[in-house]
N, C-alpha and C positions, 0 to 999 in steps of 0.2 A: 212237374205238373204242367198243363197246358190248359191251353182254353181256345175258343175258337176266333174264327175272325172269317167273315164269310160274305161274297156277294151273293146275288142271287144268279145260278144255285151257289148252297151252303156249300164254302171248302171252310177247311179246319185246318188252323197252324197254328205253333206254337204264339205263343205270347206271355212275358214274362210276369208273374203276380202281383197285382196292384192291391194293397189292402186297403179297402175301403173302410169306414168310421164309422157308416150310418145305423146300418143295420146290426148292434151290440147291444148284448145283454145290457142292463141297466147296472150303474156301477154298484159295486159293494159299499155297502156302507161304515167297514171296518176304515180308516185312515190312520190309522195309531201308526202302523210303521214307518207311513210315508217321512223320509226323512223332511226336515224345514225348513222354510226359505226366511222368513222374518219371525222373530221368537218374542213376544213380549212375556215380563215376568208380571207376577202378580202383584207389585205394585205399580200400582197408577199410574207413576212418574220415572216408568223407567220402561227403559225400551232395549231388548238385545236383538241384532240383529243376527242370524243363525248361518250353519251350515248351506254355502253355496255351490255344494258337490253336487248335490239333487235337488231344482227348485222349482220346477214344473212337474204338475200330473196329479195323479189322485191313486186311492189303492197300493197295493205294493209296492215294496222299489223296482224300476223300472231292470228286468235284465241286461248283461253283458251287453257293448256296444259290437252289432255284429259288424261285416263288412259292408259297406257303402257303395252298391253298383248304379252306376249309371243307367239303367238296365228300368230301376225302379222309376225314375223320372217318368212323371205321366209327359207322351208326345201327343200332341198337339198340330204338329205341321204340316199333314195331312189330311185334307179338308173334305174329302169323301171315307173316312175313318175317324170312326166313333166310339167311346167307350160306353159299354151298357152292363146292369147287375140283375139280377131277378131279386126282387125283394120278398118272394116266397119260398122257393127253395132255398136261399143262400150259395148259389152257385159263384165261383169265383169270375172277376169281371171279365167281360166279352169286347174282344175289339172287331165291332160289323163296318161291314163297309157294304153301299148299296141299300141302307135298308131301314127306313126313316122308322118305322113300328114294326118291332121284333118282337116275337116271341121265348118264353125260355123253350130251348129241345128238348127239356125234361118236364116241367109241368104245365106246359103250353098258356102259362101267362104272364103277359102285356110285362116286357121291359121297361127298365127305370133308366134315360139317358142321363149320362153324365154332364154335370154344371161344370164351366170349366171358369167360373168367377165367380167371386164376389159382390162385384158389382149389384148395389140396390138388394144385397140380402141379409135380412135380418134374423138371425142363429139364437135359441135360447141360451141364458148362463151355461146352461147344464150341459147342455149340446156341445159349448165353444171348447170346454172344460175337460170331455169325453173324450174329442177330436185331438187335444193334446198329449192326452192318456196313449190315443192309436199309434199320435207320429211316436213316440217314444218307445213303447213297443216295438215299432217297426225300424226304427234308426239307430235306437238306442240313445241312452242320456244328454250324450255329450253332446254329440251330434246336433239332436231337439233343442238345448239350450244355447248352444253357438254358433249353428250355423247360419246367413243372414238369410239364407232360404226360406228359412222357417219365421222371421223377423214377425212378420204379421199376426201368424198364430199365437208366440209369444205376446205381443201385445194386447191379442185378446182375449188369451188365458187372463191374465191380468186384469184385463177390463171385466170381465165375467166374473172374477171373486168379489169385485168390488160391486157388479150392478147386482148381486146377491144382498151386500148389506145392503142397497138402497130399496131394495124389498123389505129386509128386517126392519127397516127404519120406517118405511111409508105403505107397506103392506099391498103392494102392488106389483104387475107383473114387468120385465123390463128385456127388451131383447139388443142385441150386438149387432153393430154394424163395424167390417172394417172396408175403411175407406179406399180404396182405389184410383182415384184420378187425380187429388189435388195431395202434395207433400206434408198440408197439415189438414186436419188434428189427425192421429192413428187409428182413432178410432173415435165411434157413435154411440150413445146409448138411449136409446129410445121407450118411450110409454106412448101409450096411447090411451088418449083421455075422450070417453063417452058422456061424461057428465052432462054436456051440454045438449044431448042429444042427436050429436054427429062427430065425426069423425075429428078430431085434434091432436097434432103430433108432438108431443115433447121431447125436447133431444137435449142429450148433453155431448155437447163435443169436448174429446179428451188427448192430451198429448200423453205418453205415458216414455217414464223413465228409468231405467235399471241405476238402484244405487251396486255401485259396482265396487266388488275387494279392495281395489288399487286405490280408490278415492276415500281418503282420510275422515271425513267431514261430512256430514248430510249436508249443510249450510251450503258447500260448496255445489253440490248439488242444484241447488233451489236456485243457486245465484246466476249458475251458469243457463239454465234454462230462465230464470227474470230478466238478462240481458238480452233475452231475444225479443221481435215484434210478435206479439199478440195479438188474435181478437181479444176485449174483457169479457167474450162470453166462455171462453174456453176454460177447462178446467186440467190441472194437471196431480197425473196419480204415479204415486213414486213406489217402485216396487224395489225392498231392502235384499241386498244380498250380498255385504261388507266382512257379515262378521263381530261387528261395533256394537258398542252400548251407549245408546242417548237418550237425554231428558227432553219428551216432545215438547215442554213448557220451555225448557231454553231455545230450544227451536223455533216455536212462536214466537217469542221474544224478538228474535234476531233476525225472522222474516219479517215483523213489523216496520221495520228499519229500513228495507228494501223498499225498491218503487217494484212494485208487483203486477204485471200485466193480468192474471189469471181471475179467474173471478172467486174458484177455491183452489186447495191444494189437500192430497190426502196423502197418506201413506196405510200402507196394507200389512197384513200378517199374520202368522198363527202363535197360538198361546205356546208359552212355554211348559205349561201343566200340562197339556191336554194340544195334542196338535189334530186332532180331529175339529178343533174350535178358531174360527180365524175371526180376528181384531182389524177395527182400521177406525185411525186416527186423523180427522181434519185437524190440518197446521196453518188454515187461514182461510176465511179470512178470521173466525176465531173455533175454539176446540169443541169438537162431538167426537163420540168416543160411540162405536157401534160393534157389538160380539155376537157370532151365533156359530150354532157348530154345523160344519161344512158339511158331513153326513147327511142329517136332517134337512138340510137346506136344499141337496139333493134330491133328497125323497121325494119333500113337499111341491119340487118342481115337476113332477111326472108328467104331469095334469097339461102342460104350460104345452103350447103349438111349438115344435119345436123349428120349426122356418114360416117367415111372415114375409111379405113384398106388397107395398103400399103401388095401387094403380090409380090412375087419374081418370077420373069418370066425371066431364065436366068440371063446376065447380071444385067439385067435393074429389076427396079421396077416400079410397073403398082398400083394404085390405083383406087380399086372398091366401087363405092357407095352403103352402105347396103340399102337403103331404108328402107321400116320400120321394128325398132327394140323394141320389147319389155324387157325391162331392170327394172327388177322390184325393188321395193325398197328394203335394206338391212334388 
C-alpha cells in the first residue's frame, strides 16, 4: 500500500502505514474474553491479583505480536512535512509537504493535520482507552505492555479506568491529561465545574504505578513510592499485575503506619466473576470501594467530547472542543 506525499504540484510516493486511532468504530461491548489484569473475588476482603500475560485493551485478545519496523515510527524531523487523514473517506494517512490546507483527492474534503503532542490535551476515558486498544492491534501485546515507548499510554489507560469510577461515584464527566514537561505527576485528571457560573478547573494530579510479578508484597509497593517527596495534593493509583492474593484491610492497616505523602491511594481492577465489571479500592487515606461494568461505562460515555483544551481568554478560561483530531500512533 502507499499513500501520497506531495508538494505543490501533487507528486505521490510511497509512505509506510501509520494507523491512526481516531476515526474507529465504537468498541464492542462484549469484554468477557479480555483476559485480566487485577481480579477481585467476591468477598469483600480479599483481593486476587490476575493474569499479567495480557493487561491492557478492551474487546478481544489482542492478536499475535507481529514484527516491529522502524518504518512504523511516526517521523517528525522534517519540518516542511506533515501527516494528514481525511476523516470522511477514511483514507489511509497522507504525508504533504508544501501545503498548510489539503484537501482529500478522493472526496475533496478539508484534511485533518496531525497533533504531534500531548501537550495541554485533554482525551476522554473512552478515548485514552480505544487508543490502547489501536497500539495493541498494531504492535501487538507485548510490545504495548513493555515497551517504554508506549510508558505514557499505559499510564493513561490506567488513569482512564479509574477517572471512569470517579464518574460512577460523582456522576460527572472527567477527561485525561498526560503530562509532558515536568517528571511528576504522569498523569491529570480533570472536571470542569460550571456551578458557579463560570468556568472552574478540578484536577487530580496522579502518579501511577505497576504492581509488578517480581515484587512479593503490595506494601512493598506503597513504601517504596511513600519514601519519595510529594506534593500532599497528589494522589497515587496502583495498577496490580503480581498474580497475588491480598486482604485490602491488612493493607490499610499497614499504610497507616507509614508517613504518607499522598493525599489518597487506590488500587484498580476487574471482578473475578464477571471481567466485563472493574473494582477499585481506596487504601488511604481510609476505604471506598467503587464497581461498575466497563461495557456500559463505555456506552454511556458516547455523548462525552472526546478532546477538550482549556484557552485563556483574559481572566477567565473558555474551553474549546477540537473536534476531530488526528493523533497518530508513537
Amino acid at each position: 500500500m502507499s499513500a501520497r506525499r506531495h508538494f505543490r504540484p501533487r507528486v505521490t510516493l510511497p509512505l509506510p502505514a501509520l494507523r491512526p486511532f481516531l476515526f474507529l468504530p465504537k468498541c464492542s461491548a462484549d469484554l468477557s474474553s479480555q483476559p485480566s489484569w487485577v481480579l477481585f473475588s467476591g468477598e469483600r476482603n480479599t483481593l486476587k491479583t490476575g493474569d499479567a500475560s495480557q493487561v491492557f485493551g478492551i474487546g478481544q485478545p489482542a492478536p499475535p505480536d507481529p514484527p516491529v519496523s522502524a518504518h512504523l515510527q511516526l517521523n517528525t524531523g522534517y519540518s516542511g512535512c506533515m501527516q494528514y487523514i481525511c476523516a470522511h473517506c477514511g483514507r489511509r494517512p497522507e504525508e504533504i509537504i508544501g501545503d498548510d490546507s489539503p484537501r482529500c483527492l478522493r472526496c475533496a474534503k478539508p484534511m485533518v493535520r496531525a497533533t504531534l503532542s500531548y501537550k495541554g490535551l485533554w482525551m476522554s476515558p473512552s478515548f485514552v482507552i480505544q487508543r490502547m486498544q489501536k497500539i495493541i492491534e498494531t504492535y501487538g501485546i507485548r510490545e504495548a505492555q513493555s515497551s517504554r515507548r508506549f510508558k505514557r499510554e499505559r499510564e493513561a489507560w490506567t488513569t482512564a479506568g479509574w477517572a471512569f469510577g470517579l464518574t460512577q461515584m460523582h456522576e460527572r464527566e472527567y477527561w485525561v491529561e498526560i503530562e509532558t514537561e515536568d517528571n511528576t505527576p504522569d498523569t491529570k485528571v480533570h472536571r470542569l465545574d460550571q456551578s458557579a457560573g463560570h468556568n472552574k478547573i478540578e484536577t487530580y494530579n496522579i502518579e501511577v504505578v505497576d504492581w509488578e510479578v517480581h515484587v512479593d508484597d503490595l506494601i512493598q509497593v506503597v513504601h517504596q513510592k511513600c519514601a519519595r517527596a510529594y506534593p500532599d495534593y497528589f494522589g497515587l493509583l496502583i495498577l496490580g499485575r503480581s498474580g497475588k492474593v491480598i486482604d485490602p484491610n491488612t493493607v490499610i492497616e499497614a499504610i497507616r503506619g507509614m508517613r504518607v505523602p499522598f493525599a489518597e491511594i487506590w488500587i484498580v481492577g476487574r471482578a473475578l466473576e464477571d471481567r466485563n465489571r472493574m473494582q477499585m479500592v481506596r487504601l488511604f487515606p481510609d476505604r471506598a470501594d467503587v464497581a461498575f461494568d466497563l461495557s456500559s461505562a463505555l456506552k454511556a460515555s458516547e455523548k462525552q467530547k472526546e478532546f477538550m483544551r482549556p484557552e485563556k481568554r483574559g481572566t477567565s478560561t473558555d474551553f474549546r472542543s477540537l473536534g476531530d483530531v488526528y493523533l497518530p500512533i508513537p
